[in-house]
C-alpha positions as CSV (number, residue, x, y, z in Angstrom):
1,X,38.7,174.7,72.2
2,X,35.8,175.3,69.5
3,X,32.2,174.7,71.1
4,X,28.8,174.6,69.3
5,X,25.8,176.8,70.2
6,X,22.9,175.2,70.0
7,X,18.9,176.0,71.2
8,X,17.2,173.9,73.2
9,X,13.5,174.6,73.1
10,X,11.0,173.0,75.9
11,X,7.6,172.2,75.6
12,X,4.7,171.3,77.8
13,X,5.7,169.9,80.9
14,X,9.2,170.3,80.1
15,X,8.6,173.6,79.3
16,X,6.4,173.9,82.9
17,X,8.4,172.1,85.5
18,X,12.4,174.0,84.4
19,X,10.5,177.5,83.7
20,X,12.2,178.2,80.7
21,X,10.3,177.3,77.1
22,X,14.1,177.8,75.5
23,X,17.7,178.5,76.5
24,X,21.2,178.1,74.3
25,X,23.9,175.8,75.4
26,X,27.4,175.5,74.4
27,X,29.1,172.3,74.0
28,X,32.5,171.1,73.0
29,X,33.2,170.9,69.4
30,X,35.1,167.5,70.0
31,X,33.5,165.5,66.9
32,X,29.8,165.0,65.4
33,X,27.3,166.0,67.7
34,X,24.1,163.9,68.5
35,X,20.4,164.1,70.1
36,X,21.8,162.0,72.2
37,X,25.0,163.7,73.2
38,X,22.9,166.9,73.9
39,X,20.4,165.3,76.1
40,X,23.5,163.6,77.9
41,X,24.7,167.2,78.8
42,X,21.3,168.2,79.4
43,X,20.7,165.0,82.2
44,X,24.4,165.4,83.3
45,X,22.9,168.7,85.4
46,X,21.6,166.4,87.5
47,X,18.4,167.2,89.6
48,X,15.1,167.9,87.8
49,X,16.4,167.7,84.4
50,X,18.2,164.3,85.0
51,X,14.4,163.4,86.6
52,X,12.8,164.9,83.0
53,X,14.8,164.3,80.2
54,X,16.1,160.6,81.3
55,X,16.5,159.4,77.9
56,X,14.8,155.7,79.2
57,X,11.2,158.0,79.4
58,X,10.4,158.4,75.8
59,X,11.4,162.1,75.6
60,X,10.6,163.2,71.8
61,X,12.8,165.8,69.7
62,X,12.7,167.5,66.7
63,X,15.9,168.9,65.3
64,X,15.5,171.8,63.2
65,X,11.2,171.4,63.2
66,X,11.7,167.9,62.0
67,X,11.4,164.9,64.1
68,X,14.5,163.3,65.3
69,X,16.0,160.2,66.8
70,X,18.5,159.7,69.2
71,X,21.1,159.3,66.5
72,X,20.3,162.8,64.5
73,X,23.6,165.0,63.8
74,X,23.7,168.1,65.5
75,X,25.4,171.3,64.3
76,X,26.3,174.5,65.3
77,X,23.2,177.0,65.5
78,X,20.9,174.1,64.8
79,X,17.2,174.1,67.2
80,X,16.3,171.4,69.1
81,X,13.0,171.1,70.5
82,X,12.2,168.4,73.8
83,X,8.7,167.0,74.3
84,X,7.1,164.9,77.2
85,X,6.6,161.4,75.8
86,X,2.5,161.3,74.2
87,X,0.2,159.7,76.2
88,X,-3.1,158.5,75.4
89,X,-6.4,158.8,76.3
């Protein structure tokens, strides 16, 4: 089966809390890719990163240094970055 590599950069409290500020992950090539679908994989570790990137929080992403939504296409070798949703203040 064909998989796509893509980087997952985390930032701020993300970046704090897993104690990693990047990491690759492979995931099955079965059809277009999403933000969403990679953040499902991401929350499907359960634990801390199911407690952090929980879609329902706001998380932000960027996909190749551009902001993204949860329907962006993701390819092979692409970057995404994850940020804590902005608060104010």
């Amino acid at each position: 089966m064909l998989s796509n590599m893509i980087s997952v950069l985390y930032f701020a409290r993300f970046r704090e809390r897993l104690g990693r500020d990047r990491e690759t992950v492979e995931l099955p090539d079965d059809g277009a890719l999403t933000v969403q679908s990679v953040l499902d994989f991401l929350v499907s570790r359960g634990g801390l990163w199911q407690e952090l990137l929980d879609c329902d929080r706001g998380v932000l992403v960027a996909v190749n240094q551009e902001m993204a939504n949860r329907e962006t296409v993701v390819r092979q070798g692409d970057e995404l970055a994850v940020f804590p949703p902005v608060t104010g203040g």
